[in-house]
C-alpha positions in Angstrom: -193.4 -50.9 -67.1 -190.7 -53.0 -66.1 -188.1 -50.2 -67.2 -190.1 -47.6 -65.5 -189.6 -49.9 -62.3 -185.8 -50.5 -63.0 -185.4 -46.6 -63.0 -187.3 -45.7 -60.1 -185.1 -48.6 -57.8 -182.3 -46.8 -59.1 -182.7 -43.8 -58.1 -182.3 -41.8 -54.7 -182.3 -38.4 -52.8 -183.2 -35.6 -55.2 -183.1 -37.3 -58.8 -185.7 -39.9 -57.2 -187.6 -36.5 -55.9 -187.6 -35.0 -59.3 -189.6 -38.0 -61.1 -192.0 -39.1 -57.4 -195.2 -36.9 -59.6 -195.3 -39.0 -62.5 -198.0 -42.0 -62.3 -196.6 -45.6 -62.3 -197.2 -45.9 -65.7 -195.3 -47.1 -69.2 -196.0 -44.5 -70.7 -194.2 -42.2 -68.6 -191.0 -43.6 -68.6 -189.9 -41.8 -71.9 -191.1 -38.2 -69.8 -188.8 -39.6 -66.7 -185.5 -39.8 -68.4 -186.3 -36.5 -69.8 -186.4 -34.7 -66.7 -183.4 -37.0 -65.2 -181.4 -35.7 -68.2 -182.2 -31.9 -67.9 -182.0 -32.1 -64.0 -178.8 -34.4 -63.8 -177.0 -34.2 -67.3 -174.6 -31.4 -66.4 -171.4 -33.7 -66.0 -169.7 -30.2 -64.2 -172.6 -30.1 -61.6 -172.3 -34.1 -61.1 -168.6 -33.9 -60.3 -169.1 -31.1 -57.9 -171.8 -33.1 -56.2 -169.9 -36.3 -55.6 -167.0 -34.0 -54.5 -169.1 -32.2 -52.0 -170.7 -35.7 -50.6 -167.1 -36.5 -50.0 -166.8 -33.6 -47.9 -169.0 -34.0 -46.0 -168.4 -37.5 -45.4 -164.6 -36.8 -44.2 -165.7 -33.5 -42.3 -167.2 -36.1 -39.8 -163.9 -36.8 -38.4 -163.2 -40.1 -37.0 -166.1 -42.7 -37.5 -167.3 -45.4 -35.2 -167.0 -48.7 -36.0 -171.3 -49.3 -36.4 -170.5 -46.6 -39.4 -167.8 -47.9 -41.0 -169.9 -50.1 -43.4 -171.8 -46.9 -44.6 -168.5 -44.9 -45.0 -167.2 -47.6 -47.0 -169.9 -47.7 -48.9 -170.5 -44.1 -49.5 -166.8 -43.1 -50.3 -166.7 -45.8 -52.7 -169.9 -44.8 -54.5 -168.5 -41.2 -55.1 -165.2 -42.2 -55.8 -166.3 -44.6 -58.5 -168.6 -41.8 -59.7 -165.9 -39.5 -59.8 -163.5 -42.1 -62.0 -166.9 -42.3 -64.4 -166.7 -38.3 -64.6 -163.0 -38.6 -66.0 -161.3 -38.1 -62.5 -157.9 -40.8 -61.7 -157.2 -42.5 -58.9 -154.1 -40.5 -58.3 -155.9 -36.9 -58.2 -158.4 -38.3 -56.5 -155.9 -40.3 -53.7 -153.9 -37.0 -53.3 -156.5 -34.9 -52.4 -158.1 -37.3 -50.0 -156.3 -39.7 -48.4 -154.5 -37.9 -45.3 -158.0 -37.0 -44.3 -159.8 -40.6 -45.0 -156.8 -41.6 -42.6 -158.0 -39.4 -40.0 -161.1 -40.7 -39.9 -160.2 -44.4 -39.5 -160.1 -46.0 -35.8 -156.2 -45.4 -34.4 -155.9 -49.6 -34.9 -157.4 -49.5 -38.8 -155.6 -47.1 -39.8 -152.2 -49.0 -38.5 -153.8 -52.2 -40.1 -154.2 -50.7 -43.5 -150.4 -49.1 -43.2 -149.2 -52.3 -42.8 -151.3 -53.8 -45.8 -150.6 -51.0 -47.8 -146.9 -51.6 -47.9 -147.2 -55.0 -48.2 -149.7 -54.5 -51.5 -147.0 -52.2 -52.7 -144.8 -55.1 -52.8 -147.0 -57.0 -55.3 -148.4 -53.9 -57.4 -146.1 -51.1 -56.9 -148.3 -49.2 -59.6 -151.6 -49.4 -57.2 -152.7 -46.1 -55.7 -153.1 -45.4 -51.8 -156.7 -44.9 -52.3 -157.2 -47.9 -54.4 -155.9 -49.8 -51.7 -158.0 -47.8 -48.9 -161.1 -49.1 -50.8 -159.8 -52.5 -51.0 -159.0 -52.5 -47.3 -162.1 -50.9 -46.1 -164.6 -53.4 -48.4 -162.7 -57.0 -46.9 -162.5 -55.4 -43.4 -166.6 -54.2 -43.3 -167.3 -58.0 -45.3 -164.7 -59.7 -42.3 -167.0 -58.2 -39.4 -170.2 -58.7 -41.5 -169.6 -62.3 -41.3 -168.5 -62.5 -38.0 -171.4 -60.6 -37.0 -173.4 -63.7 -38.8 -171.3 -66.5 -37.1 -171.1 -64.8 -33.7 -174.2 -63.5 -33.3 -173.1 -59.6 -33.6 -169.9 -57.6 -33.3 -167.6 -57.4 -30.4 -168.1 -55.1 -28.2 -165.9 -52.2 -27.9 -165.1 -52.7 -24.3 -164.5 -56.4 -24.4 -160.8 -55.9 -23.8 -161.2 -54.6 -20.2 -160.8 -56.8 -17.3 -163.7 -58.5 -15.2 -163.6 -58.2 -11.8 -165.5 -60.6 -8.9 -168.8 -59.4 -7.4 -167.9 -57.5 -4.5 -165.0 -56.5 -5.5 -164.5 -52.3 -6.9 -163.2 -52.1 -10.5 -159.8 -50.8 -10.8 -159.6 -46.9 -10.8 -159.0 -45.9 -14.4 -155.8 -44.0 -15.5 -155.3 -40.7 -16.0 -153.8 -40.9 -19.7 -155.2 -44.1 -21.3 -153.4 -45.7 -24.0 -156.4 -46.9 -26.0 -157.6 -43.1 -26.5 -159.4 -42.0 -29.4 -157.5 -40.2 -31.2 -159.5 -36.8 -32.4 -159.0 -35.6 -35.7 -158.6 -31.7 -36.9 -162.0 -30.9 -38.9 -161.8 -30.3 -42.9 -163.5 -27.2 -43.3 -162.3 -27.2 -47.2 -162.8 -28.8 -50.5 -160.8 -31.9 -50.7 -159.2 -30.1 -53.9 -157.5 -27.3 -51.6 -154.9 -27.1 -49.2 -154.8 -26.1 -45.5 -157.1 -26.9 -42.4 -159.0 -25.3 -40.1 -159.6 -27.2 -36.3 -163.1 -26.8 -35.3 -163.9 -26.0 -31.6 -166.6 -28.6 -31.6 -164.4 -31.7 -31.9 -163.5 -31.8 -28.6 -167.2 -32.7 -27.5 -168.4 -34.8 -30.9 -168.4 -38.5 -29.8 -169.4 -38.1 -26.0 -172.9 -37.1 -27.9 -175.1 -40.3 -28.5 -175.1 -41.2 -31.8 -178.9 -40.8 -33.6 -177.1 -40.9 -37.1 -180.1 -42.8 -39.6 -179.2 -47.1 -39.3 -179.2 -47.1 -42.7 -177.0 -45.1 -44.9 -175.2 -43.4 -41.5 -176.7 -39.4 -41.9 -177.8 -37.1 -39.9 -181.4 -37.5 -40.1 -184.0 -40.3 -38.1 -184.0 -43.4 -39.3 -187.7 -43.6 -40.4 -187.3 -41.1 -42.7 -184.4 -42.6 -44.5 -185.0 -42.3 -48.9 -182.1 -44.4 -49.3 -182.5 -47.3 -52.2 -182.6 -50.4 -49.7 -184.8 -53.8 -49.9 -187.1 -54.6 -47.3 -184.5 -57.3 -46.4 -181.4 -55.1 -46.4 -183.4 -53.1 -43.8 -184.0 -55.9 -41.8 -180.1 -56.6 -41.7 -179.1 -52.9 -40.9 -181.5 -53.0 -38.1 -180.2 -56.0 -36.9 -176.2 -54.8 -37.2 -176.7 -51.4 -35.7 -178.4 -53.1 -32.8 -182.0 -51.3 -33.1 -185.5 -51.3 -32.2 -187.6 -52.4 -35.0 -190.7 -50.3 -34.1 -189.1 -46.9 -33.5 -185.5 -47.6 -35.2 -183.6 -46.1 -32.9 -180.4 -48.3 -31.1 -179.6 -49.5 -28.1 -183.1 -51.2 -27.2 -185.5 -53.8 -28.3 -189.1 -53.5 -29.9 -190.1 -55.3 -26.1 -189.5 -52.3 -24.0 -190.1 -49.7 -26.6 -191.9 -46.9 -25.6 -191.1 -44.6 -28.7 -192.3 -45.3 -32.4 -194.5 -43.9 -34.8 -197.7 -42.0 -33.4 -199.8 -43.9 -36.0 -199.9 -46.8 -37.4 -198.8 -48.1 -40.9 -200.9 -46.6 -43.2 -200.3 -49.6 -45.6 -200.9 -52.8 -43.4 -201.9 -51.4 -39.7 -198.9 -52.4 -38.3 -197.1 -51.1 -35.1 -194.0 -50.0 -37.5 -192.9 -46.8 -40.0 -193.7 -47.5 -43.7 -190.4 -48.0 -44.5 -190.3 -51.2 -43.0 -193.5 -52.3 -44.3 -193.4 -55.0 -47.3 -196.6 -54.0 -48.5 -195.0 -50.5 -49.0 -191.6 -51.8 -51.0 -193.0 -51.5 -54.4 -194.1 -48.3 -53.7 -191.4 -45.6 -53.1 -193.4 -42.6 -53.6 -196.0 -43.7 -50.6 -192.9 -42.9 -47.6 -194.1 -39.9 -46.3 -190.5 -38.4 -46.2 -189.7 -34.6 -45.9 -185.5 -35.1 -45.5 -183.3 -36.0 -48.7 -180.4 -37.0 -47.1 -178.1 -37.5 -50.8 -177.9 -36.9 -54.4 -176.5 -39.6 -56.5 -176.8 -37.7 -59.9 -174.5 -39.9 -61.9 -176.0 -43.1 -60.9 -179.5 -40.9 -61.8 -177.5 -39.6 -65.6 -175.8 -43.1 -66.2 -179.2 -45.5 -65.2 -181.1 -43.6 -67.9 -178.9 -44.4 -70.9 
């Protein structure tokens, strides 16, 4: 039973979809792996998926700060996976790294130039992208704990200058030098050469963002099949600033006027299942219709 447990908390997106029939049982376990293997086993089809998750990932063009935790972490799950399907770190930092540069803030990006030739210094043999994940895992842990001493992140805006009540706020200038800079969408594999610009950029981050609090896709929050604990919930809802009825940012459960149309079906509560602890040791009981990722070589490696 305990195995059966260990493999089902391992598992996300499509290979967790692929065993959610089988009864909670001992017994079953042997008939689980089965199915993982023929499903996820293909080593070829694996590689392609991580690839592809990549993609996507950098086709978002340049992330917000509230993402960069889940960007981190996603990038460095498929990379890793990648290295475990015999790709290097030098393929895979050739084929990627101009556009994981694109997506970084302008002031990251010169951060991690500057640290980059610095770590060069000390290992010369280290890869651009092995440094990218370095810098990107200290720089998400940095504001995590600043986020724990301070009471949350800095605001974006906390740079510009206060003015006395009364008095008009300066007019703002026509060419500001803090803007964003707005990268060219990938509309390739990260294998191939050559871009393509997407009309749509010009308009992507004036939209509000409704990306999921907890892994950073494009699908609402509640419906989220990601492998979290109750408790690592708790803490993205806290970091991205949300509402812990509806999950949505940028307001508190107080004035909330939005959440689910029922209540929890495992406790009666005013909240989605998700967050429900009563409902943690039971994956299968999220009423879910969205798989927002595959992780097939976590699914192929967890069943060995």
């Amino acid at each position: 039973m305990e195995k059966f447990n260990l493999l089902r908390h391992s598992l996300s997106g499509k290979a967790l979809d692929a065993i959610a029939h089988l009864q909670w049982e001992e017994s079953h376990y042997a008939l689980a792996k089965e199915i993982i293997h023929e499903r996820f086993g293909d080593s070829k089809l694996a590689r392609n998926s991580h690839i592809r998750e990549i993609d996507k990932l950098l086709e978002r063009g340049l992330i917000q700060y509230h993402r960069l935790e889940s960007f981190s972490e996603t990038l460095s799950l498929n990379v890793k996976a990648l290295l475990a399907l015999d790709n290097s770190y030098a393929e895979l930092s050739t084929a990627t790294m101009q556009r994981i540069l694109r997506c970084l803030p302008t002031d990251l990006r010169e951060k991690f130039i500057r640290k980059l030739a610095k770590r060069k210094l000390s290992d010369p043999l280290i890869t651009d992208l092995e440094s990218m994940l370095e810098f990107l895992n200290l720089t998400v842990k940095v504001r995590r704990e600043a986020e724990l001493e301070g009471g949350g992140f800095p605001q974006r805006d906390s740079r510009r200058p206060t003015f006395h009540q009364g008095e008009p706020p300066a007019s703002k200038p026509r060419h500001s030098q803090h803007q964003a800079y707005t990268p060219h969408r990938a509309t390739h594999n990260f294998f191939t050469s050559g871009q393509k610009q997407s009309s749509g950029d010009s308009n992507q981050h004036s939209k509000v963002d409704k990306s999921c609090i907890f892994c950073g896709d494009d699908h609402e929050s509640f419906r989220c099949r990601a492998t979290l604990t109750l408790q690592e919930r708790r803490e993205r809802v806290i970091q991205q600033k949300a509402c812990w009825i509806c999950l949505k940012r940028n307001h508190s459960a107080k004035t909330c006027r939005d959440g689910p149309k029922r209540n929890c079906a495992k406790c009666n509560g005013r909240h989605y299942v998700i967050m429900c602890k009563k409902a943690q040791l039971d994956t299968a009981s999220f009423m879910i219709s969205t798989v927002p990722t595959t992780t097939t070589t976590e699914a192929t490696s967890s069943v060995h």
